[in-house]
C-alpha positions in Angstrom: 0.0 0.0 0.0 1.3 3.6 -1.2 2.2 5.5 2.2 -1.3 8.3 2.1 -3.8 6.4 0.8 -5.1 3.3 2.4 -9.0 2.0 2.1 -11.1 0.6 4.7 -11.2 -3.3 4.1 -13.9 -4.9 1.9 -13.9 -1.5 -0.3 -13.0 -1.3 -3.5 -9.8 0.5 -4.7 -10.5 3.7 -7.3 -8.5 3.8 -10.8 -6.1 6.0 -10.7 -6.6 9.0 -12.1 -4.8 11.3 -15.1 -1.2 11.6 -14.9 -1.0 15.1 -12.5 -4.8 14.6 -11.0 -5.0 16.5 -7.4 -5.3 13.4 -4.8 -6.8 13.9 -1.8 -6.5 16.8 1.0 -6.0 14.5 3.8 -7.6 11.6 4.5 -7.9 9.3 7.7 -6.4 5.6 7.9 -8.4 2.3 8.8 -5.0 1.4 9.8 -4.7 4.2 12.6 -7.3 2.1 14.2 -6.8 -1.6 13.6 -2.9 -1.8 13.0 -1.1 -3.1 9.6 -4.0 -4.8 8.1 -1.6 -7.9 7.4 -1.0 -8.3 10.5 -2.5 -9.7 13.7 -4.3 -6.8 15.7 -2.6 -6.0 19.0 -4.4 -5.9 22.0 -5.9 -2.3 21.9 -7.8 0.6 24.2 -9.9 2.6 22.7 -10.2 6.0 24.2 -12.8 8.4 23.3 -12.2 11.6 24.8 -15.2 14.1 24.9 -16.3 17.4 26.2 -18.5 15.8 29.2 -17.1 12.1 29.7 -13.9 10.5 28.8 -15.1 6.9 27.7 -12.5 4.0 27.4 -13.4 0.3 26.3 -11.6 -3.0 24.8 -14.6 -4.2 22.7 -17.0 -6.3 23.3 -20.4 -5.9 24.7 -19.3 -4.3 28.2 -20.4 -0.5 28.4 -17.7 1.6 27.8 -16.1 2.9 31.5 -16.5 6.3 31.9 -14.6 9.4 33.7 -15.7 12.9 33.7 -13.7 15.4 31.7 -14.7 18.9 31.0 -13.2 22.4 30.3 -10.3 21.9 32.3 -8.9 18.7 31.4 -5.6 18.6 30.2 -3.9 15.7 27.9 -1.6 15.2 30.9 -4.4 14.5 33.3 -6.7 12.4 30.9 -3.7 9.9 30.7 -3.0 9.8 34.5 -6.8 9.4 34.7 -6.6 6.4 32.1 -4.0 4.2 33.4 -5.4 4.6 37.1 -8.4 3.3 35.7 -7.1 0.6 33.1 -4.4 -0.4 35.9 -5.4 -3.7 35.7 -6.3 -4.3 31.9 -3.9 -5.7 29.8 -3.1 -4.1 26.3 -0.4 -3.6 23.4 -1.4 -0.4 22.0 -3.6 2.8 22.2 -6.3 4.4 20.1 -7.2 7.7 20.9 -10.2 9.5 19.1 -9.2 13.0 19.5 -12.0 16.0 19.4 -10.7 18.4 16.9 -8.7 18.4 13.7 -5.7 15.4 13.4 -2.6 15.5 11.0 -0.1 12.7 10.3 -1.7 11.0 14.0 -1.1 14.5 15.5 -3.4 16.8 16.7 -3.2 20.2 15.4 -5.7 22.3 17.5 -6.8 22.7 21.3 -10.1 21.0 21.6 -13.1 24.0 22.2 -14.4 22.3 25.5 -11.6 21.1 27.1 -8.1 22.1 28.8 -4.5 23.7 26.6 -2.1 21.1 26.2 -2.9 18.4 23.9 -1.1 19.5 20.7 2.4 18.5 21.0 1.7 16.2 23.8 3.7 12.9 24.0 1.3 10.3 24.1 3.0 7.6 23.3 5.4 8.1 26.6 2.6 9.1 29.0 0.3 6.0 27.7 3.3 3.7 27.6 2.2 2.0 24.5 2.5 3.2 21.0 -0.5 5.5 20.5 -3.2 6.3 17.1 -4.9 9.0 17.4 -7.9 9.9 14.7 -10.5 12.6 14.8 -13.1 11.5 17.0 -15.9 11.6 14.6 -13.7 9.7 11.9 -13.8 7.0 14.4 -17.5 7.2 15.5 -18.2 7.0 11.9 -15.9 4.0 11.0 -17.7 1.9 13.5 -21.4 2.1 11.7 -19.4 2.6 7.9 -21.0 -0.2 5.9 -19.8 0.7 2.5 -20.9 3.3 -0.4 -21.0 7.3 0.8 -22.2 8.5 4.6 -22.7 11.9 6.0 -21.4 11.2 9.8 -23.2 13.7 12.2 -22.1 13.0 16.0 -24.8 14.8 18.5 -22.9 15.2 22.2 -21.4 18.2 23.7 -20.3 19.8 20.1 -21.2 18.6 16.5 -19.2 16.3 14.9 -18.8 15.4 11.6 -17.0 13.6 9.0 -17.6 12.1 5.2 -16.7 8.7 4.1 -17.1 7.8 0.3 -16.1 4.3 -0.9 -14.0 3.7 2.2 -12.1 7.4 2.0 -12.6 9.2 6.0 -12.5 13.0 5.8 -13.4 14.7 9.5 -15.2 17.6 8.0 -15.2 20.3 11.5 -18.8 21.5 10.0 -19.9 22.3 13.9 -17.7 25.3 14.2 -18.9 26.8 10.8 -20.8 30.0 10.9 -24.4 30.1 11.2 -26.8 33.3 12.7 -25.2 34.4 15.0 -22.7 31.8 16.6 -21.9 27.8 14.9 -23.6 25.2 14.1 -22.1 23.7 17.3 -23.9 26.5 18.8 -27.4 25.2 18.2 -27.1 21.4 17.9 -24.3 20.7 20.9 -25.6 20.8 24.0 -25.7 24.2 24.9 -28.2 24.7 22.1 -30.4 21.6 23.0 -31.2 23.3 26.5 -31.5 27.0 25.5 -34.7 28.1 24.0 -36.9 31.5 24.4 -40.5 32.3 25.5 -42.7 34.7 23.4 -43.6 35.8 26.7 -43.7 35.8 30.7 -46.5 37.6 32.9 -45.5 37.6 36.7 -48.1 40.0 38.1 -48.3 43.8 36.3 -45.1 42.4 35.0 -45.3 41.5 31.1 -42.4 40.4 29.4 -41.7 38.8 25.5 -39.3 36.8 23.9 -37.8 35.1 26.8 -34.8 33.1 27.1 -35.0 29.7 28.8 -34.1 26.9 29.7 -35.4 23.0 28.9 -34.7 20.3 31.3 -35.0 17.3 29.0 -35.6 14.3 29.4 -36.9 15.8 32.3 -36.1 14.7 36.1 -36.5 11.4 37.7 -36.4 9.9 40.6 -36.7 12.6 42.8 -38.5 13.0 46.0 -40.8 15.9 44.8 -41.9 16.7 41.4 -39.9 19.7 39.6 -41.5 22.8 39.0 -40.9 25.3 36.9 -38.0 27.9 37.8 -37.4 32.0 37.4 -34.2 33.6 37.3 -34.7 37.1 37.7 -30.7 37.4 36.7 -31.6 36.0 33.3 -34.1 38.4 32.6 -31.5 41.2 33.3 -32.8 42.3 36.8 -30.6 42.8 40.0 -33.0 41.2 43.4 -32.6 41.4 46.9 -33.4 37.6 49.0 -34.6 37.8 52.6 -34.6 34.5 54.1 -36.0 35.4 57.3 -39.1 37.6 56.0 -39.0 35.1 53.2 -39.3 37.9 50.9 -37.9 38.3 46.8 -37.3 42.0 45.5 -36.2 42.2 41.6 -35.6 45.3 39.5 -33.3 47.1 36.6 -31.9 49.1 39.9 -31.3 48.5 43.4 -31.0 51.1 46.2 -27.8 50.9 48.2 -28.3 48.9 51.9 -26.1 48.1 54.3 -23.8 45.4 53.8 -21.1 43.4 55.9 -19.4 41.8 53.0 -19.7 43.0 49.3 -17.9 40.2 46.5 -17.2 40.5 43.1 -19.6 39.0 40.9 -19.3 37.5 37.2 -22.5 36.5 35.1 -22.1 34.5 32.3 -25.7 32.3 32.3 -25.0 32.1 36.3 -23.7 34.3 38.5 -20.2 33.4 40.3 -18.4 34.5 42.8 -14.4 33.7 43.3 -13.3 31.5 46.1 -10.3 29.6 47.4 -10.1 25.7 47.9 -7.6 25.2 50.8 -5.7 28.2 50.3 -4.4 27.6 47.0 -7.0 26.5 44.2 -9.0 29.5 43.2 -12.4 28.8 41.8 -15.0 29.9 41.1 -18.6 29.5 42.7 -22.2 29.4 41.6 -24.7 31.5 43.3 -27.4 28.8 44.1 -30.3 30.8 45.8 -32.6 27.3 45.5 -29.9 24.9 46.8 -29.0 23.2 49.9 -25.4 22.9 50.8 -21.7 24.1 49.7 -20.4 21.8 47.3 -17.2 21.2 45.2 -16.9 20.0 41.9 -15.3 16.8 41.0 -12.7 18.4 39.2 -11.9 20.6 41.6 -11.8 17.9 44.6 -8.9 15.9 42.6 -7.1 19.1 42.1 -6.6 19.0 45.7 -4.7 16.0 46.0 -6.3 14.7 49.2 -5.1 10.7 50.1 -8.0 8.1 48.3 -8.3 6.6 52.0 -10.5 4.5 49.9 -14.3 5.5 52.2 -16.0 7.7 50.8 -19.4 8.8 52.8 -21.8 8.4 49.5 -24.9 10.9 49.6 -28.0 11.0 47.4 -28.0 14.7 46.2 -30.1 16.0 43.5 -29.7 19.1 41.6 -30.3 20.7 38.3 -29.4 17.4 36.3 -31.3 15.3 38.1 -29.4 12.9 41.0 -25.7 12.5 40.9 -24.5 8.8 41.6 -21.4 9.5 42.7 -21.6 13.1 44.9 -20.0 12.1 48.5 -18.8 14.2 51.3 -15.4 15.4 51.7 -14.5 16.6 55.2 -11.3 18.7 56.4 -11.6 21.7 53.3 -10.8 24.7 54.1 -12.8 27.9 51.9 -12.5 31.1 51.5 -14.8 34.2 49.9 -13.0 37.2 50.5 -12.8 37.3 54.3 -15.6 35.2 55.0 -13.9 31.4 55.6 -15.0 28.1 56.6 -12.1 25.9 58.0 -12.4 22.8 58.1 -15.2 22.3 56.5 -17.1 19.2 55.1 -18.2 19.5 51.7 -20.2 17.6 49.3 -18.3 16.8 46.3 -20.7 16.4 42.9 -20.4 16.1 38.9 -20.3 19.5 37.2 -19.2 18.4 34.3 -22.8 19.5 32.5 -22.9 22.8 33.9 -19.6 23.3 33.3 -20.1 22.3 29.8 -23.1 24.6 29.2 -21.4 27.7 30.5 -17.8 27.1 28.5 -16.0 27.3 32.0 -14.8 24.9 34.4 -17.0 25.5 37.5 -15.4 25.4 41.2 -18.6 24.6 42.9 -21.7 25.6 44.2 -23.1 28.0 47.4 -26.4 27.5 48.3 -28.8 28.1 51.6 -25.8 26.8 53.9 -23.9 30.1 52.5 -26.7 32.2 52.3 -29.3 31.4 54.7 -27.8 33.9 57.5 -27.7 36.7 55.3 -30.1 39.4 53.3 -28.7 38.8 50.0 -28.1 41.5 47.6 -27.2 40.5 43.7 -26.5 43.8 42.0 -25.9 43.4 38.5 -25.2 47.2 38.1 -22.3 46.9 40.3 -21.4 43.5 39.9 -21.2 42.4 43.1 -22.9 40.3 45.7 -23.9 41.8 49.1 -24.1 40.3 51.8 -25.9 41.7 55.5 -25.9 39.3 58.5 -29.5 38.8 59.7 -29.0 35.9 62.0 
């Protein structure tokens, strides 16, 4: 086989063309998945790596394992994160589908929902196996390729997509094309699926049109108490006062100013966050949860800590905005800081915000809710960008 240009098995081969004829742009290799085809295939790990779960199998009909990536995943990490869990499988070789655009087995850009540092990252040593890497769509769309031309479009956190005609891959990057007034990726990933607008809201003497929102779907199960419906006044672009003790919500364009003990800098992208320090030395960066329960941490953030795995874990059944997370569990002895309100050692619920995360385009810290708040009239200005906060306990 001419090094370039191989075929996927039980394809035909073209003709060759006119003396001079333009070949190709770039095409993607069976044999970057399945070894020299004359040759016995290794023992392999297939990696998938995408912009909510990291999923890793060796065939068969086992679901795939999965670990939670998100925007701040590094290449470094997701191979750490690989052999801790593969510790005890036994293979010859490695292949990676990669999401973004690969050249020669390299990749050549920094995937859009993930960490810096996977172009020019040596896989091959970290893995310690020789490494393939594809696109990741090439590789969805070699697993259902049956022969003749197919259109691959791959639905998950982005858009991916890639063309194969008589056995020929081409990844195709049509998510991040233009369209209105963002991608295609834009509309169709997930962060499109979820947002959609209302003509319009009536609250009272309050009337308002075209909406934006929110769509939990499929919707929540298996929780103690059916959902309701939720209102952000935030989203609608209104600053509001919360008074737990009077039990009391005040929303408008303008706030007066009140008397405050603490006053934090706020950021809204979607949420509003606030900035916070994880023992000391991990900034982060925290959603304001008005609705929720406790202080909590996000997975990511927890294993940036490198606390000992004393192997217990004290598993809790916590539900939030996606529904119940399987693995949240408490983590005692963290120390947090907002500004110059702390909590030393301090237990805190660790959960996946790997879907939040994902939707905003930022790798959330974690998450203060009535714990936090309760004690305090809480004022979120969005004039001044900041939160207020006046003890009432």
């Amino acid at each position: 086989m001419r090094a370039g240009r191989l075929v996927c098995p039980g394809t035909r081969q073209r003709r060759k063309g006119r003396p001079g004829a333009a070949q190709p742009r770039r095409v993607v290799l069976i044999a970057a998945l399945a070894g020299t085809l004359a040759e016995k295939s290794p023992e392999r790990l297939v990696i998938d790596v995408g912009g909510t779960n990291i999923k890793i199998s060796m065939g068969g009909s086992d679901e795939p394992l999965k670990i939670p990536s998100g925007p701040e995943l590094t290449a470094a990490r997701m191979a750490e994160e690989v052999k801790k869990a593969t510790a005890s499988w036994q293979y010859e070789a490695v292949s990676i589908g990669y999401p973004g655009p690969v050249l020669h087995g390299r990749p050549v850009a920094e995937p859009p929902h993930l960490g810096l540092g996977w172009v020019g990252f040596d896989y091959p040593t970290a893995l310690g196996c020789p490494v393939k890497l594809v696109n990741d769509a090439a590789m969805q769309a070699l697993g259902s390729y049956r022969g003749g031309k197919m259109l691959f479009l791959g639905l998950g956190t982005g858009l991916g997509s890639t063309l194969i005609v008589e056995g020929i891959v081409e990844p195709m990057e049509l998510g991040h094309l233009p369209y209105r007034d963002g991608t295609f990726e834009t509309y169709v990933g997930l962060r499109g699926l979820q947002l959609a607008r209302m003509d319009s809201l009536e609250l009272g003497s309050l009337k308002l049109r075209n909406v934006p929102c929110l769509i939990k779907n499929p919707p929540l199960r298996d929780i103690p108490s059916k959902e309701t419906e939720g209102l952000s006044p935030l989203a609608l672009g209104y600053s509001m006062v919360i008074d737990y003790k009077t039990h009391k919500l005040t929303f408008g364009k303008h706030l007066p100013e009140e008397p405050k003990d603490f006053e934090l800098p706020m950021r809204l992208h979607r949420l509003a966050t606030v900035r916070g320090t994880v023992d000391k030395s991990h900034l982060a960066n925290f959603v304001i949860d008005t609705g929720g329960e406790v202080i909590s941490i996000s997975s990511a953030t927890a294993t940036s800590l490198g606390k000992p795995d004393t192997g217990r874990r004290i598993a809790l059944k916590v539900y939030g905005t996606s529904g119940w997370d399987p693995d949240a569990f408490l983590m005692p002895g963290v120390d947090l800081a907002f500004d110059t309100i702390s909590y030393k050692n301090f237990p805190v619920v660790v959960l996946n915000l790997n879907a939040p995360s994902a939707l905003l385009g930022f790798q959330l810290g974690g998450i203060v809710g009535h714990k936090f708040l309760s004690k305090y009239r809480v004022g979120i200005d969005l004039e001044r960008s900041v939160l207020r906060l006046k003890n009432v306990s």
